[in-house]
Residue, then its C-alpha position, 0 to 999 in steps of 0.5 A: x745593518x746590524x741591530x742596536x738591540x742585538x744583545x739585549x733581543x739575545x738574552x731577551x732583557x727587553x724588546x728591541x725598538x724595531x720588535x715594538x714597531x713590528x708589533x704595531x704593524x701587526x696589530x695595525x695589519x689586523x686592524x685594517x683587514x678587520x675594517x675592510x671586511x666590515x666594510x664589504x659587508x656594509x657596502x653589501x648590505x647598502x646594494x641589497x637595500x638599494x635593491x630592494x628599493x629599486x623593486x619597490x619603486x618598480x613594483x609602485x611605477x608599474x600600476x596604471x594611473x587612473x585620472x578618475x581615481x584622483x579626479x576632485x568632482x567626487 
């Protein structure tokens, strides 16, 4: 198929329709590669906190319960 542009993109007069649209989807492939990495870094972020306060609750869990301790006749 012949693009309508054809002798416009020769002498470089302007940019072709289908240039324009090839432009955007770079920009638009840059974009979203841009998002994904942010997005692997938040959701690498939230399961190091996740994890940290997994081990916090384990570190709180694990110490005895002492029924004197929180008795009310003190």
């Amino acid at each position: 198929m012949m693009d309508s542009g054809w002798l416009q993109k020769k002498w470089g007069v302007q940019k072709t329709p289908s240039d324009e649209l090839f432009d955007r989807l770079t920009i638009l492939e840059e974009q979203v590669k841009q998002l994904q990495d942010e997005n692997i870094e938040l959701t690498n972020e939230l399961y190091r906190l996740e994890n940290s306060l997994e081990a916090r609750i384990d570190i709180l869990a694990s110490e005895p319960y002492d029924l004197h301790r929180f008795a009310l006749d003190k």
